[in-house]
C-alpha positions as a printed Julia matrix, in Angstrom:
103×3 Matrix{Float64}:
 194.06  189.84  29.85
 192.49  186.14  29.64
 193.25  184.58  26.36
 190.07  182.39  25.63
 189.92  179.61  22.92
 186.93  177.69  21.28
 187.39  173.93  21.43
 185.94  171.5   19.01
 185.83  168.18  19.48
 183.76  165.14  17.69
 184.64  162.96  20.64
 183.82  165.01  23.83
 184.7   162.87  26.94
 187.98  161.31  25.09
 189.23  164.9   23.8
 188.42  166.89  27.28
 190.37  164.18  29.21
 193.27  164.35  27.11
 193.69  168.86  27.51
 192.78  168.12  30.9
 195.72  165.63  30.92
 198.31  167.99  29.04
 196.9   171.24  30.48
 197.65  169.98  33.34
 201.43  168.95  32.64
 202.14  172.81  30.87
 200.82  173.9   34.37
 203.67  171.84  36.13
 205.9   172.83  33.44
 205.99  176.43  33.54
 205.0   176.5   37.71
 200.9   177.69  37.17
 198.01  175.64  39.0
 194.35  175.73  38.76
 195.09  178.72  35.79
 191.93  177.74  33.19
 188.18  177.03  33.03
 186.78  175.48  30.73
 182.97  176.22  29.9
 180.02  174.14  29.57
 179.95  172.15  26.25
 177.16  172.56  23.41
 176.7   170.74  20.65
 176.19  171.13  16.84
 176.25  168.98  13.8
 178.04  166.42  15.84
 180.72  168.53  17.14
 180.75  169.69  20.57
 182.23  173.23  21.07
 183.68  174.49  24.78
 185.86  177.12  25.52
 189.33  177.12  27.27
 190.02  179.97  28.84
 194.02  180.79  30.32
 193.86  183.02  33.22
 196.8   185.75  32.09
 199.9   183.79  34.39
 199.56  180.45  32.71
 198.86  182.21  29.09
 202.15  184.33  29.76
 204.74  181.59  31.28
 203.61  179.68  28.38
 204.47  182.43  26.1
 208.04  182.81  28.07
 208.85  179.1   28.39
 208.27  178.89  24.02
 209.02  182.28  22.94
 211.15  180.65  20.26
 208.44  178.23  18.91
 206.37  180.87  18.83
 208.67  183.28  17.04
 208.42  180.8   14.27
 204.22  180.75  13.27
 204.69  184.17  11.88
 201.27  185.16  12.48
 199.96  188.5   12.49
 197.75  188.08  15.91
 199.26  187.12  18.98
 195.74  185.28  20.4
 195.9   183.81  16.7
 199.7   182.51  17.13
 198.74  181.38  20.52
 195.89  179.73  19.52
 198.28  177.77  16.72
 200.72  176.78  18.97
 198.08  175.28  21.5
 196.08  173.82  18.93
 199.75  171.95  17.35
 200.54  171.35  21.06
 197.21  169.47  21.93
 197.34  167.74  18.37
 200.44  166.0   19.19
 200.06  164.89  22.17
 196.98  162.61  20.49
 194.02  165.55  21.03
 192.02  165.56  18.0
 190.42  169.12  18.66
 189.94  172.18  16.48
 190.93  175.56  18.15
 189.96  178.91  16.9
 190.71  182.44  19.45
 187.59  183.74  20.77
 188.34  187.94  20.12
């Protein structure tokens, strides 16, 4: 199964480059390529919302690679816990996004 997270952003182009960026050294981390779309962006209230979505290889060597970071969110959801982790992940690498699980 595809985990799929909602993005929001107040600085679109600056924000998507950065995931791209990061997303892009996980891949090369844990040994996935080309494993997430992103949709097209919309906009509201001056936020611009997107979704991420992991195709199930990079979402699970992610989960394998920090299965003991994400031991510690102690959330009741795992798309929640993911979701957490990614959003913290994203955050400090200098990506100032809001990330909710899309159920």
């Amino acid at each position: 199964m595809n985990v799929v997270l909602e993005i929001g952003t107040k600085n679109y182009l600056d924000d998507l480059l950065c995931i791209k960026k990061h997303l892009s050294h996980m891949e090369t981390l844990v040994g996935c390529h080309a494993s997430y779309t992103l949709s097209e962006p919309s906009s509201k209230f001056g936020w611009t919302f997107f979704k991420l979505e992991f195709k199930s290889n990079l979402q699970i060597s992610i989960s394998e690679k920090f299965s003991d970071t994400l031991l510690k969110y102690q959330l009741n959801d795992e798309s929640q816990t993911f979701a957490k982790f990614m959003g913290d992940y994203f955050l400090s690498r200098g990506c100032n996004v809001k990330i909710n699980p899309v159920n």
